[in-house]
Every structure is written in C-alpha cells, then in structure tokens.
N, C-alpha and C positions, 0 to 999 in steps of 0.2 A: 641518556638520561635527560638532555636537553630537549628531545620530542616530544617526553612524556609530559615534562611540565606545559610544554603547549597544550598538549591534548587534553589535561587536567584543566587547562583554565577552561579550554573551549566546553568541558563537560560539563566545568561549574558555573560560566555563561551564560550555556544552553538551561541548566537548573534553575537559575537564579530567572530569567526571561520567562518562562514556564509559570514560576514560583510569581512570579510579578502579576502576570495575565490572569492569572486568574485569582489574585489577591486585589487589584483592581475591578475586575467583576464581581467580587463580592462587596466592593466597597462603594463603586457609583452604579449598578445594574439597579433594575427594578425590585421593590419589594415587595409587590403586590401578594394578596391572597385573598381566599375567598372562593365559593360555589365555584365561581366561570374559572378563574382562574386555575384551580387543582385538577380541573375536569381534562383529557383528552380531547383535545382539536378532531373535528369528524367532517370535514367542510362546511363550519356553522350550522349542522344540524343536532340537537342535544344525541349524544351517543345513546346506542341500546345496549351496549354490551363489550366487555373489551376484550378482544380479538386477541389470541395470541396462534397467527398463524406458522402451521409447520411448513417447511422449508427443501426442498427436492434436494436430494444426493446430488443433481446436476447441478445446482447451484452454486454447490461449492467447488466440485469441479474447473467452474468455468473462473471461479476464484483462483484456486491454485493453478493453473493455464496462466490466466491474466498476473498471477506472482511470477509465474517461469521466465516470461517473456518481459515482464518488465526490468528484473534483476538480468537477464540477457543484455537489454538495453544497457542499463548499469553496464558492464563490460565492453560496449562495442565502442561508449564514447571515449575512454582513454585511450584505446589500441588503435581507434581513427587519430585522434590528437600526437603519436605516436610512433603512427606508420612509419613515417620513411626511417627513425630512427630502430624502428624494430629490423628492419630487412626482409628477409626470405623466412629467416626463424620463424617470426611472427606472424607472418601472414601464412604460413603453415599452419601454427597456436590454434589461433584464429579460426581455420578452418574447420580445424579439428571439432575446435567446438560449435561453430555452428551447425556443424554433422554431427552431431551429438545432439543438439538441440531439436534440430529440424527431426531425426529421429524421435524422439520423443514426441515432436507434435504429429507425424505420421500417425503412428503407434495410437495418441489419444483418440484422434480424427476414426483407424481403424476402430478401436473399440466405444466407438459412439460417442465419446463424451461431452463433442459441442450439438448433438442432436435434441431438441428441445421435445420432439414426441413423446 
C-alpha cells in the first residue's frame, strides 16, 4: 500500500506539472490574431491551398519498428544495471529476448517493410 501512495503522488505531480504548462501558456503566450496570423506558414509565401497529404502504409511501419526497438531499449538498460546480480538466469532471459526481437526484425526486413520503393 505504501508504493501506491508513491506512485499516486508521482501521477498527481506529473498531472498537476502538465496542468501548470500549459495554464502558464495560456496565461503569458501570445495573443495575437488576425489575417497573417490564423493563415498556415508556407515558407512566407501566401498559401494556395491546404494540403492534407496521404501517408504510405510504410510510414507507419517504420513507426511501429522505431516503437519495437525503442521499448527493447527500455529493457536492456535495467538488466545491464543488473547483470552481475542476475547470473546465468538472466542473461539467458536476456537472450531469449533479444532472439525474439532480432527475429522479428529479420522477419520485417524479409517482408520489406524498411524498403522505401
């Protein structure tokens, strides 16, 4: 019960920090309005038209790749920090998953998915 009240203040905190930032930005930010202002930025030339471009299936792709691999990361730095007190257990764990991981990036690699063509 003693964690949770930690992890309750750290959420309320985090909340309140959030809640501040951007209650400060409403309170000393710019208030400008007006023509130039409401218009979309187009490198200072008046826009013709507002673009809503579509988006390649590879796009995202290379999105959830770049989430696989960074929540990877996420794991690798405790189990380094870790190590000696894990043993053999763990750097078996360990292994396991990064043969699991690396599989999967195989896998994508075989079905194209960082191919930009």
């Amino acid at each position: 019960m003693e964690n949770l009240v930690g992890l309750l203040f750290f959420f309320l905190f985090a909340a309140g920090t959030a809640g501040l930032m951007i209650g400060l930005h409403h309170w000393l930010g710019p208030k400008r309005s007006g023509k130039v202002h409401d218009m979309p930025f187009e490198c200072g030339l008046p826009p013709h038209e507002i673009v809503r471009g579509k988006l390649t299936v590879k796009f995202f792709m290379v999105a959830l790749l770049f989430i696989l691999f960074d929540i990877e990361l996420i794991f690798l730095i405790p189990w380094a920090i870790l190590y000696r007190e894990l043993g053999v257990f763990g750097f078996v764990e360990m292994f396991v998953f990064l043969l699991a991981v690396l599989a999967g990036l195989y896998y994508s690699i075989r079905r194209g998915a960082l191919e930009w063509n």
